[in-house]
N, C-alpha and C positions, 0 to 999 in steps of 0.2 A: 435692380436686377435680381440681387439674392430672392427678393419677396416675391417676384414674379416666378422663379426656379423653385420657390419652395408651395407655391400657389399651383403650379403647375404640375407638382411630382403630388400634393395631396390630391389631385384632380384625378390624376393616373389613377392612383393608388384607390380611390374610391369609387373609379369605375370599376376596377378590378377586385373590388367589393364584391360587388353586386352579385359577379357570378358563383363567389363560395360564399359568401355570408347570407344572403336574402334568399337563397335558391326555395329553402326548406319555406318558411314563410309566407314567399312569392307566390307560392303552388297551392296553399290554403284555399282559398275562395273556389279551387275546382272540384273543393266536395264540404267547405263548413255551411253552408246555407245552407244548402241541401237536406243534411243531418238534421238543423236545426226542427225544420217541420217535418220531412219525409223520414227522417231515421231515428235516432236513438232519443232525442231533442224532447219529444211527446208534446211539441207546441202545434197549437192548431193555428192554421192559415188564414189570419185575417186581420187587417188594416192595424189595427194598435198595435196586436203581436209583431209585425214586421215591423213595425217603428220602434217597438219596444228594444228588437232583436237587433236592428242594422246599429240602434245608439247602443247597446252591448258591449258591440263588437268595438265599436268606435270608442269608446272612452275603456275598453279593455287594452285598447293597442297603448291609449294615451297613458295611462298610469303603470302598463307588465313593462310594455316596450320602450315609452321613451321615458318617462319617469324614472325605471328600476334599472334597468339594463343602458339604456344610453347618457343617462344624466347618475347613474350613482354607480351600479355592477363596473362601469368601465374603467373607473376610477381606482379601483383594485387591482390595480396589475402588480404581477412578481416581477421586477424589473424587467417589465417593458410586458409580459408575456400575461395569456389570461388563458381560461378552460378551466376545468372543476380542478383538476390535478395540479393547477400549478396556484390555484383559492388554498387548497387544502396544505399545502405545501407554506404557504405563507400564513394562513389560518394558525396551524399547530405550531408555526414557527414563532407567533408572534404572543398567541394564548398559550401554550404549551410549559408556563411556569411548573407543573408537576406532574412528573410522565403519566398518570392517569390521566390528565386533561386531555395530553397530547397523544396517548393513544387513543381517548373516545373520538377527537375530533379525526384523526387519521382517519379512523374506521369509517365515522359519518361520511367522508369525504370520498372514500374510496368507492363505498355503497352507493353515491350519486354517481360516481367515475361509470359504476357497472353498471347501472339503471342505462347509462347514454348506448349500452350496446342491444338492450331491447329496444330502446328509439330506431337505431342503427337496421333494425329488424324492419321495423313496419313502415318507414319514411320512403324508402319505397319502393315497397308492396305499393303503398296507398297511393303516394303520387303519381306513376306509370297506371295504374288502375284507375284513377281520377279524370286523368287526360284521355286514355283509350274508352272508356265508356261513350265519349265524344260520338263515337262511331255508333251509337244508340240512336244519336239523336242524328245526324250526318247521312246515315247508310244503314240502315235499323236491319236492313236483311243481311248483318255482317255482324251485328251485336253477339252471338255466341260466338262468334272469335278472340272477342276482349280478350278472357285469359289466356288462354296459348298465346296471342300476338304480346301481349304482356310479360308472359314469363319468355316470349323470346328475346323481348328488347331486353331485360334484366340478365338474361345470361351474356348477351351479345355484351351488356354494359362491364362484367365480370369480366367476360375475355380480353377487355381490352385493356385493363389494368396493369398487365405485366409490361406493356410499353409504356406507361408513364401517361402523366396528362401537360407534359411542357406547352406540347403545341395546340393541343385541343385546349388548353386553357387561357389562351390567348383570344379566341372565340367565348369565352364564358363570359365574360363582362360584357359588350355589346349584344349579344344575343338576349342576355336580361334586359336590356336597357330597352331594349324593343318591347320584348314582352309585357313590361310596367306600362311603358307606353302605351301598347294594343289593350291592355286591360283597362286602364284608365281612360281611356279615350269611351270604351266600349261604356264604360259606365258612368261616363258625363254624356253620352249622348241618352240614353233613359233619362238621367238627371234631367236633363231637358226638355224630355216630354210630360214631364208628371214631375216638378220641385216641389213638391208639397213631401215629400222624404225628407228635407233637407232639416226640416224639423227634429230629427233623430236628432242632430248635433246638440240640444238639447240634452244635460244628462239627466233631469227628470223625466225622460222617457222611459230609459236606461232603468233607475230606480223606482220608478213605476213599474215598470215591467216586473223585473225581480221581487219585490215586495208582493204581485200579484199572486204569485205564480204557486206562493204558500210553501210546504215541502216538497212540491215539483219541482221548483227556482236548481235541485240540485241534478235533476235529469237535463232541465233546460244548458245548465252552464256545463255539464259535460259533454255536451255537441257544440258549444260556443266555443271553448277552451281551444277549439281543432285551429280556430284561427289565428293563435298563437305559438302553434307549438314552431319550431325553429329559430324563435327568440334567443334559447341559450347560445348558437351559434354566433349571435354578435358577440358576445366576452369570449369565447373558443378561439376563436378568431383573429385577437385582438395583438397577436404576438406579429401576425402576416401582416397587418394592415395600417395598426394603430390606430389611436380612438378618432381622430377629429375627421380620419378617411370616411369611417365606419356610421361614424353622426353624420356628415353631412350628405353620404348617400342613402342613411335612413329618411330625416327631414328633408332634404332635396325630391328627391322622386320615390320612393319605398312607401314612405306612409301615405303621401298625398294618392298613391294609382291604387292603394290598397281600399284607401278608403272612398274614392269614388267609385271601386269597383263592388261594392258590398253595396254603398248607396245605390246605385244602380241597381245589382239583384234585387235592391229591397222594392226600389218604385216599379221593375216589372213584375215581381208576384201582385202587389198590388193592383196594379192596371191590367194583368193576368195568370189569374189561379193556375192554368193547366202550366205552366212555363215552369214550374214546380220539377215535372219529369229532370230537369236535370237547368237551374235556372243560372247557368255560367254560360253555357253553350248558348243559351235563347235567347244571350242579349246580342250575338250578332246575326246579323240578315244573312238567309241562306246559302247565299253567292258566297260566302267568305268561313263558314262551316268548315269547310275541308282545311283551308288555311289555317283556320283557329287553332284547329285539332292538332297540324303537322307543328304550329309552333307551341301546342301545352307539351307532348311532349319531350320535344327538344328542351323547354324549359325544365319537365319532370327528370329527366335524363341529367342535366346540369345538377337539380336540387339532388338526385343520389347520389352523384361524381362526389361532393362536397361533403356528404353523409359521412361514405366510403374512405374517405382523403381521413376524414375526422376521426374512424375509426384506426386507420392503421396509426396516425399520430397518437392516438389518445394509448392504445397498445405499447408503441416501442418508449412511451413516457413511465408506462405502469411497469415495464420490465423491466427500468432505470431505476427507481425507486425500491424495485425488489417485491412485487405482490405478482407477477407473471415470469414462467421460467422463459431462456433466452430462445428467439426466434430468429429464422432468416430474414434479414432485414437487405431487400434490393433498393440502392438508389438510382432513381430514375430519371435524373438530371444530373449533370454538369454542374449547374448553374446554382440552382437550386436544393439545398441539402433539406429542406421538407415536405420533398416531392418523394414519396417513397410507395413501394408495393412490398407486402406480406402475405407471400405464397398462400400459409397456415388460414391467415383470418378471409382472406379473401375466400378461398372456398367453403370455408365455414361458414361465411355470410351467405354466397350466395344457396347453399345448401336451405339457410333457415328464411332466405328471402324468396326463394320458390314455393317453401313448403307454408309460407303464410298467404304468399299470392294464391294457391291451388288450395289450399285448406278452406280460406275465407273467401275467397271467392268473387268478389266486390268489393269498391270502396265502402259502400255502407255497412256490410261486415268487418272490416276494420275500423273504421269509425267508433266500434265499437272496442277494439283492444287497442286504440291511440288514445292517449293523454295520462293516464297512469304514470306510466318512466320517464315521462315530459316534466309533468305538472312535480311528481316527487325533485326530480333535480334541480329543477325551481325554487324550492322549500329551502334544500338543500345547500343552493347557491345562497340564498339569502342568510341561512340561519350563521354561512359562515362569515357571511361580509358582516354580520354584527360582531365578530369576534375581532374582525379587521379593523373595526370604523375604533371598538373599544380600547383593544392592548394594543393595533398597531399602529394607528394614524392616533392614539390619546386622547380621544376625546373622552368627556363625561359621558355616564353612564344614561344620562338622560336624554343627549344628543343621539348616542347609536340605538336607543329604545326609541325614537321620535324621528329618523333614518329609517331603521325596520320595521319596526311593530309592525306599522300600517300594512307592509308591503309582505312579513309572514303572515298575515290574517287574512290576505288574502290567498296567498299562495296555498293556507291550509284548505280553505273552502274548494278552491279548484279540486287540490288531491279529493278531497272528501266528496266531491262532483263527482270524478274520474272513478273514484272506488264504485259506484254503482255501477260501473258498468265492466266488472269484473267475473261476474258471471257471463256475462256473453261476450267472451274474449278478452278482457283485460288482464285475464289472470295471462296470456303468454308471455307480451313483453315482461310482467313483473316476474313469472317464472325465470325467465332468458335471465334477467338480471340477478335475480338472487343467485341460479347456480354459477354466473361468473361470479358473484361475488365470494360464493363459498370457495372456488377458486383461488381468488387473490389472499380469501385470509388463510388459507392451507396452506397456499405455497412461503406467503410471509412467513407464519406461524415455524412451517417445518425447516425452511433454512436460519432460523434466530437458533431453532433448534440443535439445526446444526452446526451453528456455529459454537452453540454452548458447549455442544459435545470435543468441540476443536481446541477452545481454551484449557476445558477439564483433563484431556489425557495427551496432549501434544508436548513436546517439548518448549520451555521458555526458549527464546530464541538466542537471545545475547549470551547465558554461559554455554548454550549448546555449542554456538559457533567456536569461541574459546577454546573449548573443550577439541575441537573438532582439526582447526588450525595447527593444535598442537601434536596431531595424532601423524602417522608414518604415512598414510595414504597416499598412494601416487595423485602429483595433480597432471591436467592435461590444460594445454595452452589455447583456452578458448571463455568466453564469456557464460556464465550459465545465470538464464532467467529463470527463477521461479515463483511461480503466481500461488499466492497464499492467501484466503479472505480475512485471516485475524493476522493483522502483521506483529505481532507480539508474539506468536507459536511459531516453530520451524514447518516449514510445508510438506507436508506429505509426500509430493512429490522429490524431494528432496531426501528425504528417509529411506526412498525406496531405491532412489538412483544410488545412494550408498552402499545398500541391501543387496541390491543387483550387480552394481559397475564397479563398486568398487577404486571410486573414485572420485575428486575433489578439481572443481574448474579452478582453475588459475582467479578469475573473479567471478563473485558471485552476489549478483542482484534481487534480493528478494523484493516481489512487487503486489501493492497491493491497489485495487482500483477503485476507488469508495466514489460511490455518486448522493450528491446531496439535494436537500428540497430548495432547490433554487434552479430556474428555467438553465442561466448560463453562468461556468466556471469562466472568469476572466485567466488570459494564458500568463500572466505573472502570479493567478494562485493555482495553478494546476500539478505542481509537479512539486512534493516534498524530499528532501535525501539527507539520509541520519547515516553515517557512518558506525556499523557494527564493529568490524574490526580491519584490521590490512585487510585492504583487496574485498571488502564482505560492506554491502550497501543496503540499506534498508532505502526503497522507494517506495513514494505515495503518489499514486494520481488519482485528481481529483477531477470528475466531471458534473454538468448540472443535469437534469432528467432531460434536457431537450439535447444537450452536447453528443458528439456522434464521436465512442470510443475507438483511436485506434493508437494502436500501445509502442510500434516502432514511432511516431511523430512524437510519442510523451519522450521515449528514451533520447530522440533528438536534443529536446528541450532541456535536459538532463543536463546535456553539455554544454548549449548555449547560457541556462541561469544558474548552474551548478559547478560547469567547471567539470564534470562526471562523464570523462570520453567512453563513450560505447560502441565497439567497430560491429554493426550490426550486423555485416558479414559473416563474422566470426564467434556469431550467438548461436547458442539455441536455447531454444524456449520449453519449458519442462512443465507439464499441467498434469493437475490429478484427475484422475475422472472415479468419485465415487459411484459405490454398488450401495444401496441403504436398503437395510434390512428394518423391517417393521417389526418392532418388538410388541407385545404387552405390557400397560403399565406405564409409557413413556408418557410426553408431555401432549400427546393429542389420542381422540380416538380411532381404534386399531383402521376402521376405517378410510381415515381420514391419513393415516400414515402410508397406508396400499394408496390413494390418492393420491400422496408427495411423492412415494417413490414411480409413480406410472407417469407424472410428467419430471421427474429427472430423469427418468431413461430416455426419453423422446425430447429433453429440450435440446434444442439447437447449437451448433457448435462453439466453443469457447473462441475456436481458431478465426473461425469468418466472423462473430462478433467483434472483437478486438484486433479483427484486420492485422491477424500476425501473417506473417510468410508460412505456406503449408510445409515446404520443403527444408523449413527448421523447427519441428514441433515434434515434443517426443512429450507420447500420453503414457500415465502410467498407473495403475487401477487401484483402487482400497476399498475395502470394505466399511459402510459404517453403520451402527445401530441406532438407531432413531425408537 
């Protein structure tokens, strides 16, 4: 019975794959063939080439996809959780023997975290434009409506975000499962009239082909590449699912509809040339056109949902860690704590996802700014699973070289494909990415900074109190929180409640909140308590980047593992809110200090972050020089 219940929950759990994991993937084949001869590809249209191309694709999926990412990338989980953020997190944790290591590989890691937001960008642009082209081939006297009908479903997809996806994501798994279906089917019946493609599975096609191709082979593999990208969403993913949901809905149905469906494009260009205009749509008979179209997009619609979900997780993880200042974070389920909407990023995306839909104007103009931010985080991902397989699974150095090598030699050629095609759009995504990334290391950079400035001229904390206990001050009979980021210095706020009220709480909690590079703090290690002096607490909590802070449940905790009764009633909560002044001469440039201070002024509440009560919160201002 257990095996049956436990057969039956990975059953669930990898249908419900489908619709956030494979979405991105799934929706490939409605514009990489295409690229390959009509677009960026520069392959000409004819019988070897398509054989060469469809065994490409095929022994591309077998070695990125199931090889790298299903049989080794999955393998790396931070306990239990995967995505770049929480590789790098275990990456640095594990190679990280001397802080130079561990901050190049932090950086490496982060720079791949930001690349995922130019992906974030053009995934879809291009798949809502990939599916609506449809209507070229369906209803051709409707075809200049593509973009506007496009950038409508995109904003329409925006708007709905603030209600959550609980229930509409109960439809995302069976609706893919359709879709694989409809596409496979569609591309075993071609199979059928013309098997002489099936040849491709042969990978001397494959290596034929590319060998032919001379120094074009890197114009060819950067319009092939398109057929992979969404791959890094299986390891993303892999916290929601777990690996064996994740593999068995790849090798169950994902690869096999994929690859019948690409075989299939390949036997109908073959059998006919004009079918080229757009050869996804031409493999089904006209009768079922209009159908095809209403289901790419509902699938296109799914694979952005999934994007989007990815992005706002991948956000409220980078703000944990400390490279993004604090933002509204709405939860959107009950049920479900990574079900979330982010006011901030959501219209920011949808801002820079219009202006690429309207800018570039077609999937084959995008075509051309996809696989750069892909292919680099690719690279990325791999270069850090060698640091994983070496210092943290222990193996010889000749095992985790004979693990990767093969798999970064490739990954480098993809990038170095994708790089061509940086003149004609690739430079956006890699733009989008590098200025988040300058981003993340500003904001890192300036708060280490100011933390530095917090040890150097703050009071130690332990003789201050001392010192402070013994003094005349009237106390008042009430709990006083104060949140300090260096729990070693007295808090600012604390100084100033002095300076001002002239007065001393009865007890006084100083609190500090450290989140560390591990997805989840278990609740017997979340909550540290050092006693300073009578009545004077030094508190620690501790959370992982995935854990959702809220500061009244740690003080609970307090007294259930501590013994440290807090009548939360009877609290209030004391926060500093710095002013930072940008100097000359400090530890970044003057630049980049006007940067730090223009997102401290606009980050996000301390109060709604740490889910204190509004109606016990007393903010209190300081100045500081950075």
């Amino acid at each position: 019975m257990t095996s049956e219940i436990r057969k039956q929950g990975t059953a669930a759990l990898a249908l419900a794959a489908l619709g956030v994991v494979y979405g991105d993937i799934g929706t490939s084949p409605l514009y990489t063939i295409k690229e390959v001869f009509a677009g960026s590809g520069g392959v000409a249209l004819e019988a070897a080439n398509v054989i060469g191309v469809v065994s490409t694709i095929f022994w591309l999926l077998m070695f990125v996809v199931t090889l790298k990412y299903v049989t080794l990338i999955l393998r790396a989980d931070n306990r239990g959780e995967g995505g770049i953020m929480a590789l790098v997190a275990l990456a640095s944790s594990a190679a990280g023997r001397t802080p130079r290591r561990k901050a190049v590989l932090l950086l490496v890691g982060v720079f791949g975290a930001a690349l995922f937001y130019g992906d974030s960008v053009i995934t879809p642009a291009i798949s809502v434009l990939g599916a609506m082209e449809g209507l070229d081939v369906a209803m051709p006297s409707l075809s200049t409506y593509v973009v506007p009908l496009s950038v409508a479903i995109l904003v329409g997809l925006f708007m709905m975000q603030r209600h959550g996806t609980a229930a509409v994501g109960k439809l995302f798994g069976p609706i893919v499962v359709v879709w694989f279906i409809v596409i496979g089917i569609a591309g075993a019946v071609q199979i059928a009239h013309h098997p002489a493609i099936l040849i491709a599975l042969n990978p001397i096609h494959a290596i034929g082909f590319l060998h032919g191709r001379g120094w074009q082979v890197f114009a060819a593999i950067g319009a092939i590449v398109l057929a992979i990208t969404g791959a890094e969403a299986l390891y993303a993913d892999l916290g929601h699912f777990g690996r064996r949901p994740i593999q068995l809905a790849w090798l169950g149905l994902v690869l096999p509809s994929l690859a019948l469906n690409y075989f299939g494009q390949g036997a109908l260009l073959i059998a006919d040339p004009a079918a080229l205009e757009n050869p996804f749509y031409r493999l089904f008979p006209e009768a079922l056109l209009l159908p095809a179209l209403a289901l790419a997009t509902v699938a296109t619609v799914i694979a952005s949902q999934a994007v989007i979900s990815g992005t706002y997780s991948m956000t409220k993880q980078a703000i944990q860690l400390g490279f993004l200042p604090r933002m509204r974070v709405v939860y959107t389920s009950a049920q479900e704590i990574g079900q979330i909407y982010m006011p901030v990023i959501n219209w920011i995306l949808l801002i820079a996802v219009a202006a690429a839909t309207l800018g570039f104007g077609s999937s084959t103009a995008l075509a051309s700014a996809y696989g750069i931010a892909v292919t680099m985080t690719m690279f990325i991902t791999t270069l850090l699973t060698f640091f994983v397989v070496l210092h943290g699974w222990r193996y010889p150095l000749w095992i985790a070289l004979g693990a990767t090598g093969a798999l970064l030699a490739v990954d480098g050629l993809l990038v170095a494909s994708c790089l061509l095609k940086f003149v004609d759009g690739g430079w956006f995504p890699l733009i989008l990415g590098l200025a988040v990334f300058l981003t993340m290391a500003t904001w890192k950079r300036g708060r280490d900074l100011l933390l530095e400035h917090m040890r150097n001229d703050d009071p130690q904390l332990r003789p201050f109190m001392e010192r402070l206990l013994k003094s005349s001050a009237p106390r008042i009979r009430r709990t006083g929180v104060f949140f300090v980021a260096n729990p070693g210095t007295v808090p600012q706020a604390l100084l100033h409640n002095l300076k001002h009220n002239l007065v001393i709480h009865d007890r006084i909690v100083i609190l500090t909140v450290m989140f560390h590079e591990m997805p989840w703090m278990p609740y017997e290690q979340r909550i540290e308590v050092e006693t300073i002096a009578k009545n004077v607490w030094r508190v620690t909590v501790n959370y992982g980047f995935k854990n959702t802070p809220d500061v009244p449940q740690a003080l609970e905790l307090c007294r259930q593992q501590h013994g440290l009764d807090i009548n939360l009633f009877a609290t209030s909560y004391f926060l500093s809110r710095e002013t930072l002044v940008p100097t000359t001469g400090g530890g970044m440039a003057h630049w980049r200090e006007q940067l730090f201070a223009a997102m401290s002024r606009n980050a996000g509440s301390v109060v709604e972050f740490f889910r204190i009560p509004v109606n016990s919160v007393i903010e209190l201002g300081t100045r500081v020089q950075i």
